[in-house]
ROSE-4610 file (N, C-alpha, C; in Angstrom, 1 decimal, always signed):
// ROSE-4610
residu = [X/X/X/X/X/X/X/X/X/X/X/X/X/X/X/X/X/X/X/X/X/X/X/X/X/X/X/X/X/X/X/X/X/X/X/X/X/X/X/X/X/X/X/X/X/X/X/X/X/X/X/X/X/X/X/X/X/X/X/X/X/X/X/X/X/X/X/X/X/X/X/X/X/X/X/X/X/X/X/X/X/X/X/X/X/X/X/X/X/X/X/X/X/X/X/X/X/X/X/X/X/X/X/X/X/X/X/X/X/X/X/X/X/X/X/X/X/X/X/X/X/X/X/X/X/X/X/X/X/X/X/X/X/X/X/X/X/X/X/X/X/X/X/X/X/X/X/X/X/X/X/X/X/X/X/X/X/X/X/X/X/X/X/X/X/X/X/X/X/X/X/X/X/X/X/X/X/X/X/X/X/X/X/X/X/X/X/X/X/X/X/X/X/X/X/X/X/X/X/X/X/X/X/X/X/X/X/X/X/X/X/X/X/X/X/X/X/X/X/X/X/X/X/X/X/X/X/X/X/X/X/X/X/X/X/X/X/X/X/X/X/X/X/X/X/X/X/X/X/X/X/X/X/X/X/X/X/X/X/X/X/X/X/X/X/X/X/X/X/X/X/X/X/X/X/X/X/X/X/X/X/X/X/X/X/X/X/X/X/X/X/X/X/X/X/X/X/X/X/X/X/X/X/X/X/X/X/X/X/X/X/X/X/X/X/X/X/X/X/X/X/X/X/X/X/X/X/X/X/X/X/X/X/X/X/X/X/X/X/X/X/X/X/X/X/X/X/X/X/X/X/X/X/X/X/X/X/X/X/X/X/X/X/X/X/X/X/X/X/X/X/X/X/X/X/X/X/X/X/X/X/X/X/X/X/X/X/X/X/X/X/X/X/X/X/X/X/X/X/X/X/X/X/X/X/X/X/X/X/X/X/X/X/X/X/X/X/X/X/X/X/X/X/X/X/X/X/X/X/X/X/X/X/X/X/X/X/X/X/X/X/X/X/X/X/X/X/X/X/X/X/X/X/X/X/X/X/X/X/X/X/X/X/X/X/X/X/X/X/X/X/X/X/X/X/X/X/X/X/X/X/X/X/X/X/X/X/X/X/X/X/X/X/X/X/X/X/X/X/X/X/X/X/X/X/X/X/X/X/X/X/X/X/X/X/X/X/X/X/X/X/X]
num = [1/1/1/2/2/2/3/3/3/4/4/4/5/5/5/6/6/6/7/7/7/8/8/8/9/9/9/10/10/10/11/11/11/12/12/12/13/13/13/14/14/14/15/15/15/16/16/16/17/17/17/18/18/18/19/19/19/20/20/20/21/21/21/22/22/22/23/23/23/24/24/24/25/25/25/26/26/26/27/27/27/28/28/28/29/29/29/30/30/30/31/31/31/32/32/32/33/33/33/34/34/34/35/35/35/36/36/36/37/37/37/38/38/38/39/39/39/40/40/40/41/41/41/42/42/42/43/43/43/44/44/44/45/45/45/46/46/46/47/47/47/48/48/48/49/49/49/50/50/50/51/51/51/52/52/52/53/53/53/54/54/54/55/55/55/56/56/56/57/57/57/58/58/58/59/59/59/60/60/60/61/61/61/62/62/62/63/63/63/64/64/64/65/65/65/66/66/66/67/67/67/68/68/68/69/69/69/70/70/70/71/71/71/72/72/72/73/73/73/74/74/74/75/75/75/76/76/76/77/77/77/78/78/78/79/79/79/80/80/80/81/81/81/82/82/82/83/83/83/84/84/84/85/85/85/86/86/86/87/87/87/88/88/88/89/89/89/90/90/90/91/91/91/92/92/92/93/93/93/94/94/94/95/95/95/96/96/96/97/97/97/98/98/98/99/99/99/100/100/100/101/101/101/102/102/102/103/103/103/104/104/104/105/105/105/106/106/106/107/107/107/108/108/108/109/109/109/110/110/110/111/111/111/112/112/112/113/113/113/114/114/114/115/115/115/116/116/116/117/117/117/118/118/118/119/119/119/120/120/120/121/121/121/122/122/122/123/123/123/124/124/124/125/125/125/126/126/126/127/127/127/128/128/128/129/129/129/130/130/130/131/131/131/132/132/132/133/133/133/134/134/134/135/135/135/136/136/136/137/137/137/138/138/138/139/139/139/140/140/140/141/141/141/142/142/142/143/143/143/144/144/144/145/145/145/146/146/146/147/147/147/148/148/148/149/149/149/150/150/150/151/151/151/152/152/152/153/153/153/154/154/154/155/155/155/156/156/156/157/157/157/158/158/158/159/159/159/160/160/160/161/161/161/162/162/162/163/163/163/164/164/164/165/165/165/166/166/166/167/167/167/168/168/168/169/169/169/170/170/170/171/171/171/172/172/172/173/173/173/174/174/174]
x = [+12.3/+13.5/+13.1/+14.0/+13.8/+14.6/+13.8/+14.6/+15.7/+16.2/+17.7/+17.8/+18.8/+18.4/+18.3/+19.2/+19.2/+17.3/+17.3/+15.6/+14.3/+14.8/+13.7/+13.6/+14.8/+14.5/+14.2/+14.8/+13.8/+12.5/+11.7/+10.3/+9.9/+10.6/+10.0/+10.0/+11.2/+11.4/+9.8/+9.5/+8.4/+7.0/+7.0/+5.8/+5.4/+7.0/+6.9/+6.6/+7.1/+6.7/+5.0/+4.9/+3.3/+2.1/+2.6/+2.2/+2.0/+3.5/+3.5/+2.6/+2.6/+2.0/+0.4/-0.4/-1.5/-1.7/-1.0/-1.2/-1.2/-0.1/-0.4/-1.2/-1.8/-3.3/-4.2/-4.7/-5.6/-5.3/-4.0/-4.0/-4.7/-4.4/-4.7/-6.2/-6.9/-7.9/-8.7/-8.1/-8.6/-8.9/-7.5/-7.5/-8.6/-8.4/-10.1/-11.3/-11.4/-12.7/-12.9/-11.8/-12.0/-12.4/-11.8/-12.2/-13.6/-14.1/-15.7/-15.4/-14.2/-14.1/-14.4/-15.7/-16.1/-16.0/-15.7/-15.5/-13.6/-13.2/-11.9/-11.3/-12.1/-11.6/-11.4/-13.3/-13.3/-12.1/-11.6/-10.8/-8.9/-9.4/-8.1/-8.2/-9.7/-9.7/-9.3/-9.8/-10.2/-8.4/-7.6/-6.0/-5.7/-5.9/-5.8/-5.5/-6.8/-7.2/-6.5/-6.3/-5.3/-4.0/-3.5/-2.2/-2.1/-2.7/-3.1/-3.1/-4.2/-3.8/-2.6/-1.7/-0.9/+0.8/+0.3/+1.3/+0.8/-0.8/-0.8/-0.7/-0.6/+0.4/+1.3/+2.1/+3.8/+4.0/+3.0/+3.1/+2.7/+2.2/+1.4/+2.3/+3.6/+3.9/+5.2/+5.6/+7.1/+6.3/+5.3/+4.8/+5.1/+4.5/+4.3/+5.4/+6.9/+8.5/+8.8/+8.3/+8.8/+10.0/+9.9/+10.7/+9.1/+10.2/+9.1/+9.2/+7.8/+7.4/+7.7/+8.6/+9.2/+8.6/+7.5/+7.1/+7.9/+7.6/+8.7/+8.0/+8.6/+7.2/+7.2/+5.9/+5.8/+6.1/+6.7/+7.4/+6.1/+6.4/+4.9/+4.7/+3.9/+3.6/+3.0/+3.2/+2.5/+0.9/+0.6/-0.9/-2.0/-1.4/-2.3/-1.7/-2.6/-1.6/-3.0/-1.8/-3.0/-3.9/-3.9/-4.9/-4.8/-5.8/-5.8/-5.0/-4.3/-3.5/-2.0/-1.9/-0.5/-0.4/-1.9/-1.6/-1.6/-2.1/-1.9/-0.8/+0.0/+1.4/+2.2/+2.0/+2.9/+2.8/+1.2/+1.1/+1.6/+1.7/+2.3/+3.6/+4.2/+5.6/+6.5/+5.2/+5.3/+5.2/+4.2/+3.9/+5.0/+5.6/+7.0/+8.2/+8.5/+9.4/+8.8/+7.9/+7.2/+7.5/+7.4/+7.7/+9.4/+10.2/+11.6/+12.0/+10.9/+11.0/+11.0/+9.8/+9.4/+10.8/+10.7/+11.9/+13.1/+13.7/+14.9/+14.4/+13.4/+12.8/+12.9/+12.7/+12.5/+14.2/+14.7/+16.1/+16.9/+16.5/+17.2/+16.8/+15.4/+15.0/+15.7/+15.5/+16.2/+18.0/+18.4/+20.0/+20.1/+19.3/+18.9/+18.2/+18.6/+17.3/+16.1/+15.2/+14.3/+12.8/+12.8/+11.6/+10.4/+10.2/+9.2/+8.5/+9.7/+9.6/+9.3/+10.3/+9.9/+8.7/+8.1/+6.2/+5.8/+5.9/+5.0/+4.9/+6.2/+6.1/+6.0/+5.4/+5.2/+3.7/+3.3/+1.6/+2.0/+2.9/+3.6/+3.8/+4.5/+4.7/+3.6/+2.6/+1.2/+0.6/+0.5/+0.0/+0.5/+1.8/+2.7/+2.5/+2.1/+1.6/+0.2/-0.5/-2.0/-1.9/-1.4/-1.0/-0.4/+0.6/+1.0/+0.1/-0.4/-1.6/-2.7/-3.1/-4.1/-3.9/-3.2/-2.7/-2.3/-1.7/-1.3/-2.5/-3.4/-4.5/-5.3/-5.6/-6.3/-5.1/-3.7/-3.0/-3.5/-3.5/-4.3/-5.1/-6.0/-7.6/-7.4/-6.7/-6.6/-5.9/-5.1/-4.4/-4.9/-6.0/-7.0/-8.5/-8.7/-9.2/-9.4/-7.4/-7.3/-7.8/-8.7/-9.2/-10.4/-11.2/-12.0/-12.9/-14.5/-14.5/-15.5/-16.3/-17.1/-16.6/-15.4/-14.8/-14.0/-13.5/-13.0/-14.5/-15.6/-17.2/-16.9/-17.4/-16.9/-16.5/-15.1/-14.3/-14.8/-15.0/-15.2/-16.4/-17.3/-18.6/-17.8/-17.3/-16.8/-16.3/-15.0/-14.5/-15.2/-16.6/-17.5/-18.1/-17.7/-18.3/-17.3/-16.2/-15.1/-15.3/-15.0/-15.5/-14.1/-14.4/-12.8/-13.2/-12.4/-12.1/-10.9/-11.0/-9.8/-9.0/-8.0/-6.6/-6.8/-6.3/-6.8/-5.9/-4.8/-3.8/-5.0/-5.5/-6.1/-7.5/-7.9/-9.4/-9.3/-8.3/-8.4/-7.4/-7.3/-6.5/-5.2/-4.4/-3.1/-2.6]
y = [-2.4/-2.4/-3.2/-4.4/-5.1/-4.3/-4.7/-4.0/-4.1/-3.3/-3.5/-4.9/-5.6/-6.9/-5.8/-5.0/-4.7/-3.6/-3.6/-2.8/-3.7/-4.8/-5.7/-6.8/-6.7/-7.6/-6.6/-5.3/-4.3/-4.3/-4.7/-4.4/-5.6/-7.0/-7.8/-7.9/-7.1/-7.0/-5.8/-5.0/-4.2/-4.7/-6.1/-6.8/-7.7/-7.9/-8.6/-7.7/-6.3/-5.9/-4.9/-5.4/-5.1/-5.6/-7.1/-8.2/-8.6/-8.4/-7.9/-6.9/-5.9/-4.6/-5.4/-5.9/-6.2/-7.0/-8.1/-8.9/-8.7/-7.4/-6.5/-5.9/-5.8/-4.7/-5.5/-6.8/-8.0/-8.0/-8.4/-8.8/-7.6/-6.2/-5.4/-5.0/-5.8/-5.6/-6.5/-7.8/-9.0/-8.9/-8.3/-7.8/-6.5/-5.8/-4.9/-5.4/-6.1/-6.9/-8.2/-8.4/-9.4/-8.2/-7.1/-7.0/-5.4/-5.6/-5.3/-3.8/-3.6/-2.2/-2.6/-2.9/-2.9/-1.9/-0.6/+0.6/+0.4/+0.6/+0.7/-1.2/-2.0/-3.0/-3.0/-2.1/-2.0/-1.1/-0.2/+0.6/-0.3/-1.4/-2.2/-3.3/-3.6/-4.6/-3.6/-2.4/-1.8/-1.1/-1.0/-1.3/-2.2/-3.5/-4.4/-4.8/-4.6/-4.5/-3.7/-2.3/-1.3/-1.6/-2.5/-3.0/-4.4/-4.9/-5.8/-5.3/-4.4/-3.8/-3.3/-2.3/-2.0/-3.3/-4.2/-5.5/-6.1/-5.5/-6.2/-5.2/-3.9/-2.8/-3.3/-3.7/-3.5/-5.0/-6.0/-7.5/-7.2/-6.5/-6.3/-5.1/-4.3/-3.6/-4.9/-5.1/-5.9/-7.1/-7.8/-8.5/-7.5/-6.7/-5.5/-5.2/-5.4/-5.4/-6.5/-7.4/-8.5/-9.3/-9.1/-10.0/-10.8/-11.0/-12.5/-12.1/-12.0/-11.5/-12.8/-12.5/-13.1/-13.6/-14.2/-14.0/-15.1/-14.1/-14.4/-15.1/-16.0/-16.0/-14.9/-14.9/-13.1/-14.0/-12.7/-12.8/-12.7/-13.4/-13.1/-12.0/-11.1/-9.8/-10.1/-9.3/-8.9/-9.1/-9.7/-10.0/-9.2/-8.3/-7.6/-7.0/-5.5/-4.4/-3.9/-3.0/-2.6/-1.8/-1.0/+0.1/+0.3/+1.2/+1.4/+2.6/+3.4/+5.0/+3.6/+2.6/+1.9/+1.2/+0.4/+0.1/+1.4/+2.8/+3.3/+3.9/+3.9/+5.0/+4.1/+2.7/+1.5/+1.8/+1.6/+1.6/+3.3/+3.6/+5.1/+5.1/+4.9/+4.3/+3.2/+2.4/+1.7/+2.3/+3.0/+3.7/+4.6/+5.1/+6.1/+5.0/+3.4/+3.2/+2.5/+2.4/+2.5/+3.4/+4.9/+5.4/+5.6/+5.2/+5.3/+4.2/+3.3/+2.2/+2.5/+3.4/+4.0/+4.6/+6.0/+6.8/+6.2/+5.2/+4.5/+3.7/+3.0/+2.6/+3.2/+4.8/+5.7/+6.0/+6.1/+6.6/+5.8/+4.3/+3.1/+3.4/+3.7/+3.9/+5.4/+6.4/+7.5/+6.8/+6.3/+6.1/+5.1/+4.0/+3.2/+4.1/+5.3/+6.4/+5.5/+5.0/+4.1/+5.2/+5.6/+7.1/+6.0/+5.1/+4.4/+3.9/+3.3/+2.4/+4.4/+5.0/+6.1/+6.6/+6.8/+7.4/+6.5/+5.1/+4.4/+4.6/+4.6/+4.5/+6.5/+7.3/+8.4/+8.5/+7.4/+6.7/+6.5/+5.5/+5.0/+6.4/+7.2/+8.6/+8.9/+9.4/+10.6/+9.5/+8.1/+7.0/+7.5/+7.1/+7.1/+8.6/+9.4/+11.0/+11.0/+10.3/+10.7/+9.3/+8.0/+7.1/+7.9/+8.5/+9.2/+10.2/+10.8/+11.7/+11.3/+10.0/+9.6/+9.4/+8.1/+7.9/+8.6/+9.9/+11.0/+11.5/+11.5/+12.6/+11.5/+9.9/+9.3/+9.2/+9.3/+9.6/+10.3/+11.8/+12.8/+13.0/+12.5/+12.0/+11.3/+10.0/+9.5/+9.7/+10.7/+11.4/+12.3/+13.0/+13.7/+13.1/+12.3/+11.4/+10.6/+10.3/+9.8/+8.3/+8.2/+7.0/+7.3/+8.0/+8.8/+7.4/+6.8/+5.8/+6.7/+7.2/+8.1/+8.4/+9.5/+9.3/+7.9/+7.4/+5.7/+5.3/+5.8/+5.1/+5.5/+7.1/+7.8/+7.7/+7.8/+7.5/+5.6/+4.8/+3.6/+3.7/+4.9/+4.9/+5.3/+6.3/+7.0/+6.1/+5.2/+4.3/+3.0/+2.9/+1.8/+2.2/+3.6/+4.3/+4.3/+4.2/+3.9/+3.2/+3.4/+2.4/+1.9/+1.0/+0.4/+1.3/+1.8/+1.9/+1.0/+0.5/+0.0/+1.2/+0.8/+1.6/+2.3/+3.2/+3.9/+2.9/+3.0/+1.7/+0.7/+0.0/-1.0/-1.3/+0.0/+0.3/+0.5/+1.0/+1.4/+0.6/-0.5/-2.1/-2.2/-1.1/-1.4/-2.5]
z = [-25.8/-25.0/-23.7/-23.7/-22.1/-21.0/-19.8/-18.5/-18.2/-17.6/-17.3/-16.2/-16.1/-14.7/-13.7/-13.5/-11.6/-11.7/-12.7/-12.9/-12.3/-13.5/-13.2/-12.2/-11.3/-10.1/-9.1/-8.8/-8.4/-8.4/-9.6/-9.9/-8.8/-9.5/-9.0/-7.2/-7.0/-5.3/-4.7/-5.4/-5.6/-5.6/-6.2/-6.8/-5.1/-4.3/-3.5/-2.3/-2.2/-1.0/-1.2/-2.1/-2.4/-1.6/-2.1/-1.5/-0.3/+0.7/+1.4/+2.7/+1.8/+2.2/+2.6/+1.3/+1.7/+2.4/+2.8/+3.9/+5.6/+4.9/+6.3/+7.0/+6.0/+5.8/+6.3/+5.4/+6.2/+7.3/+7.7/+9.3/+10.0/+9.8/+10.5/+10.4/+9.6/+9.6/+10.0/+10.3/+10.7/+12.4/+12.8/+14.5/+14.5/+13.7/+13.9/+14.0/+13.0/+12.9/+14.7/+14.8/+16.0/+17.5/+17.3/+18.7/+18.3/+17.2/+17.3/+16.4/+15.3/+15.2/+13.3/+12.7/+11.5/+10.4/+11.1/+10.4/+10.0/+11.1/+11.0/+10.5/+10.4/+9.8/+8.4/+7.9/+6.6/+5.8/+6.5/+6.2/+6.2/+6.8/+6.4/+5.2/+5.2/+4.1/+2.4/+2.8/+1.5/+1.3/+2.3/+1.9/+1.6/+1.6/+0.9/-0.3/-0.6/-1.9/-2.7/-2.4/-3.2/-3.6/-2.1/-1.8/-3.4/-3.3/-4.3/-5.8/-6.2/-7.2/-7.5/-6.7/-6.9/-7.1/-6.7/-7.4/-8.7/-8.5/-10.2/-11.0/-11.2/-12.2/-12.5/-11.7/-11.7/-12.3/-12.2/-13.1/-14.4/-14.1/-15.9/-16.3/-16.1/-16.5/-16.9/-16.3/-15.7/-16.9/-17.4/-18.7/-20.0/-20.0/-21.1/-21.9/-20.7/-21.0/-21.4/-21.5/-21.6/-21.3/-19.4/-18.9/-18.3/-16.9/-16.1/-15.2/-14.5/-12.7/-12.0/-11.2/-10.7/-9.2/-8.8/-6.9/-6.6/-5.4/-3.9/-3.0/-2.0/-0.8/-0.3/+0.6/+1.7/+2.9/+3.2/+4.7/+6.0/+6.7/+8.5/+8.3/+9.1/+9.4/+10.7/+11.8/+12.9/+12.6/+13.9/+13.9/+14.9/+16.2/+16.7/+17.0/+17.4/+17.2/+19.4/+20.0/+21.4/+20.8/+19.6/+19.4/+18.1/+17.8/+16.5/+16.0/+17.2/+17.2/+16.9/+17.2/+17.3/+16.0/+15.2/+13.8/+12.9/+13.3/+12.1/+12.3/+13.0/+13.3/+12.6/+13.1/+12.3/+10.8/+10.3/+8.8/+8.0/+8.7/+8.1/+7.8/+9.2/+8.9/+7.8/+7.7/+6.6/+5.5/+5.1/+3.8/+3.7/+4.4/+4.6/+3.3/+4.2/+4.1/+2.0/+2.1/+0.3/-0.6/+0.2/-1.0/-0.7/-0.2/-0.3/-1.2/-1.8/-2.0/-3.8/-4.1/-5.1/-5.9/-4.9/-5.2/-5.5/-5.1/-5.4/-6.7/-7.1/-8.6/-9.8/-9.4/-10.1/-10.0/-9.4/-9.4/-10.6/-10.4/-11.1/-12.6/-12.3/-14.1/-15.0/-14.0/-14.3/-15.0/-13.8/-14.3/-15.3/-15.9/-16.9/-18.3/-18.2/-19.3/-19.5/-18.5/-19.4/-18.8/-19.8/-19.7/-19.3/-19.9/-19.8/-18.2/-18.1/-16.4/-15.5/-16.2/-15.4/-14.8/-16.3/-17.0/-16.1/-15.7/-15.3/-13.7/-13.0/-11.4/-11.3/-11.7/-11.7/-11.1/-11.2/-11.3/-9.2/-9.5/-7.9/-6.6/-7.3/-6.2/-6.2/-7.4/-6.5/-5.5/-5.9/-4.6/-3.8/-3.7/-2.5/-1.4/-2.4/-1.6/-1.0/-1.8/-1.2/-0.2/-0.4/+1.5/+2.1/+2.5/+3.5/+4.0/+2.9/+3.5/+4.4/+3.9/+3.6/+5.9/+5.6/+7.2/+7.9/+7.8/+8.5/+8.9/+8.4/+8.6/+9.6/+9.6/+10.5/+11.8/+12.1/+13.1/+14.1/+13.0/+13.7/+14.5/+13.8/+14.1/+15.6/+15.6/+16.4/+17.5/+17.7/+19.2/+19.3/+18.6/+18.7/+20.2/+19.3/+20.2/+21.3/+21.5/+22.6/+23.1/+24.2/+24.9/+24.7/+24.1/+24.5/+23.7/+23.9/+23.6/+22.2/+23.0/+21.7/+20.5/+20.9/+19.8/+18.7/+19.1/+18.6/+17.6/+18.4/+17.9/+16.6/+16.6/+15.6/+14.3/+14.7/+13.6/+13.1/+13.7/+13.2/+12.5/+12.3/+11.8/+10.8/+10.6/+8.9/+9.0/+9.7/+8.1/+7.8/+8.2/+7.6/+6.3/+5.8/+4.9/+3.8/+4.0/+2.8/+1.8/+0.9/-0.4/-1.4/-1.6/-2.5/-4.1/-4.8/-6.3/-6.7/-7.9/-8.4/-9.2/-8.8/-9.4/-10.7/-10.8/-12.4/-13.5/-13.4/-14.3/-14.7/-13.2/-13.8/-14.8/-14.5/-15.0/-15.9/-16.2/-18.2/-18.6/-18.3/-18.7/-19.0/-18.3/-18.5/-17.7]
C-alpha cells in the first residue's frame, strides 16, 4: 500500500525539518566550539548526527512505501547564541515544537488506518520523549549553575564524554 499524498508530503515535510534540526545543532555546536566550550560542543555535534539519522529513517521508510523522498532546501538557522542556558532553552523549545510535529504524523497515519506508517513513527515519540528529557535535564543543570564559571567547566567536562550511537532503525538496516 502506497502513502496517502497528504501522508507522504508530511513525511517528506518531516525529512526536511530533520535536516533542519541538524543544522541547527552544528551551528550550535560550531558557536561552542568557537568560544572554547569542547564538551558542550561535542554534545551538539553528537545532535547532529542523531538529527541526521533520524531523516534517514524516514527516507528509507518513505522508499520502503514506494513513493519519492522528496528534499527541500533547509532554511538559515541562527548562528550564536549569549550562553549555553540560551541555546539549550532554545533547543528544547525546539524539540517541543518536533514532537508536535511527530504527534500530528501519527495523527495523519492513524486517520489514513495505515498501521504501518503508524508502527514506524512510534520509534519517533519514545525519541521525541527521551530529547525533551534529555534537554530538560541539561536546562536544569544549567540554571542550576548559573554564572558560576566552575560550574559551566563542569558540565563541559561531562559533555566531552558523550558518545554518538546510531539509531536503532538504522543499525539493524531498516
Amino acid at each position: 500500500m502506497k502513502l496517502s499524498k497528504k501522508l507522504h508530503d508530511a513525511l517528506n515535510a518531516q525529512i526536511n525539518a530533520e535536516f533542519w534540526s541538524a543544522y541547527l545543532y552544528l551551528s550550535m555546536a560550531v558557536d561552542a566550539d568557537a568560544k572554547g566550550l569542547k564538551g558542550f560542543a561535542n554534545w551538539f555535534y553528537i545532535q547532529f548526527q542523531e538529527e541526521q539519522d533520524h531523516a534517514r529513517i524516514l527516507m528509507n521508510y518513505v522508499i520502503s512505501r514506494g513513493s519519492e523522498v522528496k528534499l527541500a532546501p533547509i532554511d538559515a538557522v541562527k548562528t550564536s547564541w549569549n550562553s549555553q542556558l540560551e541555546a539549550f532553552k532554545e533547543s528544547l523549545d525546539h524539540e517541543r515544537e518536533v514532537t508536535a510535529m511527530i504527534n500530528n504524523l501519527c495523527e495523519l497515519a492513524a486517520a489514513d488506518k495505515d498501521h504501518a506508517t503508524a508502527n514506524m513513527l512510534q520509534w519517533f515519540v519514545d525519541e521525541q520523549v527521551e530529547e525533551e528529557e534529555s534537554f530538560s535535564g541539561v536546562v536544569d543543570s544549567l540554571e542550576l549553575v548559573g554564572d558560576n564559571k566552575m560550574g559551566i567547566f563542569m558540565l563541559d567536562k561531562e559533555f566531552a564524554a558523550r558518545t554518538y550511537t546510531q539509531a536503532a532503525p538504522l543499525a539493524k538496516g531498516e
